[in-house]
C-alpha positions in Angstrom: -107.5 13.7 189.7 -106.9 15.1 186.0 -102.7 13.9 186.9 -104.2 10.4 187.5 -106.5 10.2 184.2 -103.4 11.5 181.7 -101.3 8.8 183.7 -104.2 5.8 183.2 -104.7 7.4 179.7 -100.7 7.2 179.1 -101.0 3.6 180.4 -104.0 2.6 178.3 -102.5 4.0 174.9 -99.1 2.4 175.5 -101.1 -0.8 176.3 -102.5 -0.4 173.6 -99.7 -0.2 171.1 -97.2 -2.8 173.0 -100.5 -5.3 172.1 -100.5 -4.0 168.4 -96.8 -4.2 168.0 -96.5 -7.7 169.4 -100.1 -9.1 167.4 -98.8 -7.7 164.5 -97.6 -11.2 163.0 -100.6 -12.9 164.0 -103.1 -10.8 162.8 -101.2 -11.5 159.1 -101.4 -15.2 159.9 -97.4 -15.5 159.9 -96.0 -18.1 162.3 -93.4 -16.9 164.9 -91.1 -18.7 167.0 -91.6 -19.0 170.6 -91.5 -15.9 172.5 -88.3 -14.9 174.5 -87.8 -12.0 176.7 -90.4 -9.4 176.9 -89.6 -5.8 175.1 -86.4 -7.2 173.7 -88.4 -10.3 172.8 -86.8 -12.7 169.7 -83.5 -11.3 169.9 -83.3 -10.6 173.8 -81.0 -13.4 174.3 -78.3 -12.1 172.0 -78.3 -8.5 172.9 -78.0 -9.2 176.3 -74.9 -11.4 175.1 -76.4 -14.8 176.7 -76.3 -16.9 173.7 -74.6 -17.2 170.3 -75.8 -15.1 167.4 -75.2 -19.0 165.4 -76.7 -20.6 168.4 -79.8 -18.5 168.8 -80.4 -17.9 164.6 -80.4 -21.6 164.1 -82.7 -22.5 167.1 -85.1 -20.0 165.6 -84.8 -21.3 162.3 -85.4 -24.5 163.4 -88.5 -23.6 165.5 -90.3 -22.9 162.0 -89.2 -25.6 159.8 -92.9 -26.6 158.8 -92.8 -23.0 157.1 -91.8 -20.8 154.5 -91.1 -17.9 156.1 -91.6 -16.7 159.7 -92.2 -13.3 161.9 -89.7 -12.0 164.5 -90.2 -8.9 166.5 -87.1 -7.2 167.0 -88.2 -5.1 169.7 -91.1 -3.8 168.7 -90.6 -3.7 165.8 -91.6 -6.6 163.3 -88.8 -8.4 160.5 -89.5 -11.1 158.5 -87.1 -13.9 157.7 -87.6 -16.2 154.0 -86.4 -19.8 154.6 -87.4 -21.4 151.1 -84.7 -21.0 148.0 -87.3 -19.4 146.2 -88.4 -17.2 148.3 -84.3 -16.1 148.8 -84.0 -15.7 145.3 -86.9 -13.0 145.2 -85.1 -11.1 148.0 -81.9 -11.5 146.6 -82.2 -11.2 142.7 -85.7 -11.4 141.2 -87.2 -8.8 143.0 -83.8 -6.8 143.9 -85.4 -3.2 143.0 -87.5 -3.9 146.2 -85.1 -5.1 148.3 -81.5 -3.2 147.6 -80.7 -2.3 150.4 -78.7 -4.2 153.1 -80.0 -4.0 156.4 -76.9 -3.6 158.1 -76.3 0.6 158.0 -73.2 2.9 159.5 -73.7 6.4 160.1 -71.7 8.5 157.7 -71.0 11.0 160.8 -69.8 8.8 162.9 -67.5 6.5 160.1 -67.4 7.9 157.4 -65.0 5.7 155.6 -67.0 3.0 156.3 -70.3 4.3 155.0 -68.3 4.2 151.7 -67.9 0.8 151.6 -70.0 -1.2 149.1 -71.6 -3.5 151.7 -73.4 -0.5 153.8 -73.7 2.0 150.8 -77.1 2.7 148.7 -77.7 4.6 145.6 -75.2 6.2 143.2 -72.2 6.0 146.3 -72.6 1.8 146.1 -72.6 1.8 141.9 -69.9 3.3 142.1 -68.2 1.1 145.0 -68.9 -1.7 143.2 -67.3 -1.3 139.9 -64.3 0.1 141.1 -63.9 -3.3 143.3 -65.2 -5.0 140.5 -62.6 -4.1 137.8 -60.1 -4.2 141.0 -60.8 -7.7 140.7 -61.3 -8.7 137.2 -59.6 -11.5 136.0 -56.9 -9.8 134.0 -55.9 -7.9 137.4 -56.0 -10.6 139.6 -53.1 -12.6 137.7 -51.1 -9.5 139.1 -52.4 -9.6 142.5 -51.4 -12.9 142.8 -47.8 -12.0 142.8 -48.1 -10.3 146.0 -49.8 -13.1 147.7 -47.5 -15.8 146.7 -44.4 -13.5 148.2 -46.9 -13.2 151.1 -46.9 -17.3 151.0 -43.2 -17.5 150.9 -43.7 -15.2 154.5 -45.5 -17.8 156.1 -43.5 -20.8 155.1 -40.5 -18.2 156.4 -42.2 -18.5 159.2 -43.0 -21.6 160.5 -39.1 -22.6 159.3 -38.5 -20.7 162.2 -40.9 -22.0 164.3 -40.1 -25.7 163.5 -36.0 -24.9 163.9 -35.8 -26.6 167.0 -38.8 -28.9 167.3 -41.0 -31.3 165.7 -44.0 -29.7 165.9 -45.8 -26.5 166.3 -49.2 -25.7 168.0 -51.0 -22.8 166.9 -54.5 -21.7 167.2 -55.9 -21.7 163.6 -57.6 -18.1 163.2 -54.6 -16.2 164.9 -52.3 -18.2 162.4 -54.0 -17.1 159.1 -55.2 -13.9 160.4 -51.2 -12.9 159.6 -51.9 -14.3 156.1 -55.0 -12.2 155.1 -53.6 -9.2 157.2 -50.0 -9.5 155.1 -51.9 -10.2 151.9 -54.1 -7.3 152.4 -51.1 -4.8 152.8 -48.5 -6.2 149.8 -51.1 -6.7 147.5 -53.8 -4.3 148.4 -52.0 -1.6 149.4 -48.4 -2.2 148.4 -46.5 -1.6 151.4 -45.2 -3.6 154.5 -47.5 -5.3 156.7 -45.5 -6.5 159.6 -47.9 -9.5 160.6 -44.9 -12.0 160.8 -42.7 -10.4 162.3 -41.5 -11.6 166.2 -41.7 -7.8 167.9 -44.4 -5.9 165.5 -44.7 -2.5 165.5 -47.6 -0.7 166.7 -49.1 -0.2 163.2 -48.4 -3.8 162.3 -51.9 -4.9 159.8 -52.4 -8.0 162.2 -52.9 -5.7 165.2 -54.7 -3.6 163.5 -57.3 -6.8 162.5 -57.0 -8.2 166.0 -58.0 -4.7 167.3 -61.2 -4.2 165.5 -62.5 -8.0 165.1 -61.5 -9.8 168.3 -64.5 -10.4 170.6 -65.2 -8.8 173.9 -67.8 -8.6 175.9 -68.1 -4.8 174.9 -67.7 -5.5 171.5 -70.1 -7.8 171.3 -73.0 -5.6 172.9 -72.3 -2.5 170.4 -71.6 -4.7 167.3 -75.6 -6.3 168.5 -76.5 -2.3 168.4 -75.1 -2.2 164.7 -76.6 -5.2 163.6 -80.5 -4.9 165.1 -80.6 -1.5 166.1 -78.4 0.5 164.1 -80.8 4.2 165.3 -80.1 3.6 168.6 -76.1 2.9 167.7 -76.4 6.4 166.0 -78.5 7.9 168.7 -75.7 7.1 170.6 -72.9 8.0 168.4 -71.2 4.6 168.4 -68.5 4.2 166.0 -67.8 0.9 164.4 -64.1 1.8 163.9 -62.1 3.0 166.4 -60.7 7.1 166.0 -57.0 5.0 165.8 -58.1 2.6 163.4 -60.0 5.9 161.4 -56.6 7.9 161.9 -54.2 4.9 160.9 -55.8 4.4 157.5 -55.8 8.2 156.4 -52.3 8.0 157.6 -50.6 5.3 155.5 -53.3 6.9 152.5 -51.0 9.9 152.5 -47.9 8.9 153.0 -48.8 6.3 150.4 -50.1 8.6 147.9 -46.9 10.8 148.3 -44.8 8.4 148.2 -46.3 7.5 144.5 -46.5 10.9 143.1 -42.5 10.8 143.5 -41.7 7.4 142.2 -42.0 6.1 138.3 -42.4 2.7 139.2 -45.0 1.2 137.9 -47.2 -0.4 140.7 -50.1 -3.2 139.8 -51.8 -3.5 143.3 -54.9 -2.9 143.9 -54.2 0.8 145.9 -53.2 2.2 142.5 -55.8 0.8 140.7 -57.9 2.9 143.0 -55.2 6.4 142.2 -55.6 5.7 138.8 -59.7 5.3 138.5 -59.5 8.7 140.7 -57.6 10.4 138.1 -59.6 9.1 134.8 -62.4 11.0 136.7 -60.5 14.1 136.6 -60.2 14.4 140.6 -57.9 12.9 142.9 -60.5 12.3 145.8 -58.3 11.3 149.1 -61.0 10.4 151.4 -62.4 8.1 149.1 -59.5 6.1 148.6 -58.7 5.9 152.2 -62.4 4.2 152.4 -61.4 2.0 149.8 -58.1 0.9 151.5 -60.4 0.4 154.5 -62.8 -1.5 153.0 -60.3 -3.9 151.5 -59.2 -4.5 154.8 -61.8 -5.1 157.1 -63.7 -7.3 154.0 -60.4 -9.2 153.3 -59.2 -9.9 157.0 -61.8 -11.5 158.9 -63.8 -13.3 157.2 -61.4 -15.0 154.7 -59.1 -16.3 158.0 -62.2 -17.4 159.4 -62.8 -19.8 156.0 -59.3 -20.7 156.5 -59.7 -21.6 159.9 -62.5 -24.0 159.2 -60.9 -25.2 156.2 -58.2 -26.5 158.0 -60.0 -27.4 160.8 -61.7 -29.9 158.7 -58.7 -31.3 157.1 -56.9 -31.9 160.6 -60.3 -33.4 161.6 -60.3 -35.7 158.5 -56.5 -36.7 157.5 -57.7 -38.9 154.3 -59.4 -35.6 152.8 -56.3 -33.5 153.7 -54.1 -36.6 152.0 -56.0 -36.5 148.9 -56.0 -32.2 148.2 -52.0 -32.6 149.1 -51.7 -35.3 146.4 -54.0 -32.9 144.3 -51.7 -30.0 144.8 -48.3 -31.9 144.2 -49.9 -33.3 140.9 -50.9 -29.5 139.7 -47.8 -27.9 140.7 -45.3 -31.0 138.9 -47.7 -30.6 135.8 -46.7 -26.4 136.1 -43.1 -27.6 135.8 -43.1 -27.5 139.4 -43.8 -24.4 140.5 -47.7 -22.7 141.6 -48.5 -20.8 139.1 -52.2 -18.4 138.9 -52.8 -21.0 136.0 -52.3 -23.8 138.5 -54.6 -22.3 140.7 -57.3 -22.8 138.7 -56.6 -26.6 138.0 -57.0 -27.3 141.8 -60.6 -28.6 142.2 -60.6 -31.0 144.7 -59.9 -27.7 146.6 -62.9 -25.9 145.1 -64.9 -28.3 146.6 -63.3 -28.9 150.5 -63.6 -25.2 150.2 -67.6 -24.9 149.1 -67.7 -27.9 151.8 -66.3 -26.2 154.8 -68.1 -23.0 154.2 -71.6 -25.2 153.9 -70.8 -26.6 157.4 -69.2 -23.6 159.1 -69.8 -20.5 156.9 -68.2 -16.9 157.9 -71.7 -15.5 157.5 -74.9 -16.3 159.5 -77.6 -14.4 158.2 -78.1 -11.5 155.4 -80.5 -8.6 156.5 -81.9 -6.9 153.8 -84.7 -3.7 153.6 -87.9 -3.9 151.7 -87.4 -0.1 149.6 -91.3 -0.9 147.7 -94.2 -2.1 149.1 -94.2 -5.7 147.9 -96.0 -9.0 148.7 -94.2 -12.6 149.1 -95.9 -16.0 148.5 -94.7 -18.7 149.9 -95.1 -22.4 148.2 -97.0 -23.3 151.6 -99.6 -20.6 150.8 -98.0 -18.4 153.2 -98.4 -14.5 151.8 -97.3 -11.5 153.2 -97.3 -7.6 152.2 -94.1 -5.9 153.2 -94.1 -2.2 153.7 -91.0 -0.3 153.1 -88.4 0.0 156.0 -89.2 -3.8 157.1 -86.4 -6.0 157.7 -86.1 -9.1 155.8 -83.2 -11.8 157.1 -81.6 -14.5 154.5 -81.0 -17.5 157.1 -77.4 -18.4 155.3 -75.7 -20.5 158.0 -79.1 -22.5 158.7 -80.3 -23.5 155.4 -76.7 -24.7 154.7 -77.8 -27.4 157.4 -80.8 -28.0 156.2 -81.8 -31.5 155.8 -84.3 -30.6 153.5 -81.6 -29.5 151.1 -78.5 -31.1 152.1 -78.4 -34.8 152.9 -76.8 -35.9 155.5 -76.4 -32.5 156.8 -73.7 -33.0 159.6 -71.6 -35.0 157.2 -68.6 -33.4 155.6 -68.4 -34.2 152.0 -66.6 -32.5 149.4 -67.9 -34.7 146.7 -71.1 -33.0 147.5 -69.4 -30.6 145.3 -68.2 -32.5 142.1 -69.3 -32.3 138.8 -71.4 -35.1 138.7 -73.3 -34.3 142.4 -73.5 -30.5 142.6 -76.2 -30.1 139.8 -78.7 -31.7 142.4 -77.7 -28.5 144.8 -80.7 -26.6 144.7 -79.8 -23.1 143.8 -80.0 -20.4 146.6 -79.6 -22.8 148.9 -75.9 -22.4 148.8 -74.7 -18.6 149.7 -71.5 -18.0 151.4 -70.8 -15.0 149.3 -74.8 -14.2 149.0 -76.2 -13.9 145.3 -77.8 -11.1 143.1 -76.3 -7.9 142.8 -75.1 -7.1 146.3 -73.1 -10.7 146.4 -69.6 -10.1 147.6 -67.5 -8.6 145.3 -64.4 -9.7 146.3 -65.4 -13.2 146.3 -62.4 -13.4 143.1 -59.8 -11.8 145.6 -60.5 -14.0 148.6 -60.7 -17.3 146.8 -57.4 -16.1 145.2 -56.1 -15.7 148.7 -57.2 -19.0 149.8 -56.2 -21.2 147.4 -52.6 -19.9 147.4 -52.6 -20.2 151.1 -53.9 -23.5 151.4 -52.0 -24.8 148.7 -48.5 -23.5 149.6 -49.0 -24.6 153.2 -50.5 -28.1 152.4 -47.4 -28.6 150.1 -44.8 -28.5 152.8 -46.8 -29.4 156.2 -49.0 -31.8 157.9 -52.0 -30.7 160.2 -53.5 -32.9 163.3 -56.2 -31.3 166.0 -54.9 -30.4 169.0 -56.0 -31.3 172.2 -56.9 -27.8 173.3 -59.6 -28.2 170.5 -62.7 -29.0 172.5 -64.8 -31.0 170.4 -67.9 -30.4 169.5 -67.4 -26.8 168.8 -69.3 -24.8 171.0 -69.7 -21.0 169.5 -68.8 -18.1 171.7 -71.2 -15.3 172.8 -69.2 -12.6 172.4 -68.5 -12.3 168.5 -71.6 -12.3 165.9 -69.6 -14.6 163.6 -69.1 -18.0 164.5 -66.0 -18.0 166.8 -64.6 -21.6 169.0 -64.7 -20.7 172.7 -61.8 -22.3 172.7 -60.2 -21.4 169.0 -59.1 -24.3 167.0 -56.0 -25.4 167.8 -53.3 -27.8 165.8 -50.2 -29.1 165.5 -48.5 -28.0 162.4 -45.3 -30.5 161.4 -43.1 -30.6 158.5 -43.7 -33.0 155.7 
């Protein structure tokens, strides 16, 4: 008898809090989307790897869009996501001291290098992240940067000579293309050594490999990167790394042998790997480990997500040959008026690209959502009359890729239009509603570095080929389950010809 009472007690007080936990948005008066699955609840369909993170973000989005703001429960456990410029801008800049930390965390056990790098770091360890990438990528240092991407530029055109030797056109799936690109790039001018990506037989340590081996999606992947996104305790409960021991080993690897290398040659080296050397040594201490998670860093934010803005870039201009007509005639103009050869200078003169680039990245941007963490007790108004009082620890989400369809803010949402971007147009953007390198403080400090990369990219490709969809290109796009960016179930595939 006293076995059954503790177990109806044990029932009761679990009743008790599942009904507080999942009332705890409506007893603030917040409005939540329809209910999914129960315990996993909001986010149920993507951790059990049924739906697209896109898919299933926008849908909820969507479900609120007489709001301000809206509840999720993640579990049992409550987040909040802001879907009204101003209310982003709070989160992101106005009220940063309450809100500086990003929700997305690694263990420093179980990656260490990656806990170094600026996007998951807090306190003193992500000051000092940031303005080492910062002066990495100042200006004055990119101009030398450059000069490794270009020879990284002249790689590619190498090879699809090849690959157009003995026929008229070549068919390529878009993100495995320009993932050599940003893996190359990332090696000659981040780390001044070989990368491998183009080569017909790589070796094992090849940088293209190594990107293809931690970002391409899997079933697998896709269940433990949902663990590191939403439930990053039970990801270190479990001791899940994000990279790989190999990966881990690779980078500490080339480090050394880098670093020796360098200690024994009086050539003077203007990469961003011996920026990093340098900074060590003005501070008195040569710190290995740290510039290994450096190196790392630069990678893994410099791979992925800038192929993926290629990829849609391109995408776009195979979809829409008069656009891709009138940037080629822009780039032919800018490199004839740099006595015919692309120049850094000439980079900067090329603003019909600026805006196919803002364009693409409004219709299909790399990122789908910021998560940040409420540090202060704070409260949020919203201009509906909406108010809520966040308690430290509680998630807040920045819904990039679905404001960036907005009709509210964009017309014609579906429509791509560079000239949304032009001088005389882009003043009526409303601020914050635009974020593909997010805003305030924590906004992505390499956005220099991967614009740089871009624009080289797309300008010495453009230059010498045409682009056309392929039929393996199912149209519409339709976003795969398995990756928690936006990835094609079937890639995007083209034909590539020379001009």
């Amino acid at each position: 008898m006293a076995t059954l009472t503790l177990l109806l007690g044990a029932l009761v007080l679990l009743a008790i809090y599942v009904v507080k936990a999942f009332t705890f948005w409506q007893r603030r008066r917040i409005p939540i989307p329809e209910r999914c699955w129960p315990f996993l609840d909001h986010m149920g369909p993507v951790y059990m790897v049924a739906k697209s993170m896109i898919d299933h973000f926008e849908d909820l989005y969507n479900a609120c869009n007489k709001h301000s703001m809206f509840g999720l429960y993640n579990g049992f456990t409550p987040a909040l996501v802001v879907r009204e410029p101003q209310l982003i801008k709070t989160v992101l800049q106005s009220s940063f001291a309450n809100f500086h930390r990003n929700g997305f965390q690694v263990s420093p056990k179980e990656d260490p290098l990656l806990a170094m790098n600026p996007f998951f770091s807090v306190g003193e360890a992500w000051q000092h992240g940031r303005k080492r990438f910062t002066n990495a990528f100042s200006n004055a240092r990119l101009k030398y940067l450059y000069a490794a991407v270009a020879e990284v530029c002249k790689k590619q055109q190498a090879f699809l000579e090849k690959q157009l030797k003995s026929r008229d056109k070549y068919e390529v799936e878009l993100k495995h293309f320009f993932g050599r690109f940003t893996a190359e790039s990332v090696a000659n001018a981040g780390l001044g050594i070989e990368g491998y990506s183009y080569e017909d037989n790589p070796p094992p340590n090849a940088f293209h490999s190594i990107g293809l081996g931690i970002f391409d999606p899997s079933f697998f992947k896709a269940f433990v990167n949902n663990l590191f996104i939403y439930k990053p305790c039970v990801a270190r409960f479990f001791r899940i790394k994000f990279v790989e021991q190999k990966v881990d080993a690779f980078f500490r690897r080339i480090v050394r042998e880098n670093l020796e290398f360098r200690r024994n040659d009086s050539t003077s080296k203007q990469d961003f790997f011996q920026l990093m050397i340098d900074m060590e040594k003005s501070e008195g201490e040569m710190n290995e480990e740290r510039i290994v998670a450096h190196a790392l860093s630069l990678f893994i934010d410099g791979f992925e997500t800038t192929r993926l803005t290629l990829t849609f870039v391109c995408y776009h201009l195979a979809k829409y040959p008069e656009i891709q007509e009138k940037l080629r005639n822009e780039i032919r103009t800018t490199i004839a008026e740099h006595d015919g050869v692309l120049t850094f200078e000439a980079l900067k003169d090329l603003k019909y690209m600026d805006r196919v680039i803002n364009e693409s990245q409004r219709r299909h941007s790399a990122v789908i959502f910021l998560k940040k963490v409420c540090t202060n007790e704070c409260e949020l108004v919203g201009s509906d009359g909406l108010r809520v009082r966040l308690e430290p620890g509680m998630d807040v989400y920045v819904p990039v890729a679905p404001i960036h369809h907005d009709a509210e803010y964009w017309s014609n949402p579906e429509v791509f239009d560079p000239d949304r971007f032009s001088e005389e147009r882009k003043q009526d953007i409303q601020k914050m509603s635009f974020l593909p390198f997010g805003e305030g403080p924590r906004m992505c400090v390499g956005m220099k570095m991967a614009t740089l990369m871009m624009k080289s990219c797309l300008a010495a490709f453009l230059n010498n080929y045409e682009i056309k969809l392929s039929p393996k290109t199912a149209l519409p796009l339709k976003w795969s389950k398995y990756y928690f960016l936006p990835e094609p179930v079937t890639g995007i595939w083209v034909t590539v010809s020379k001009l």
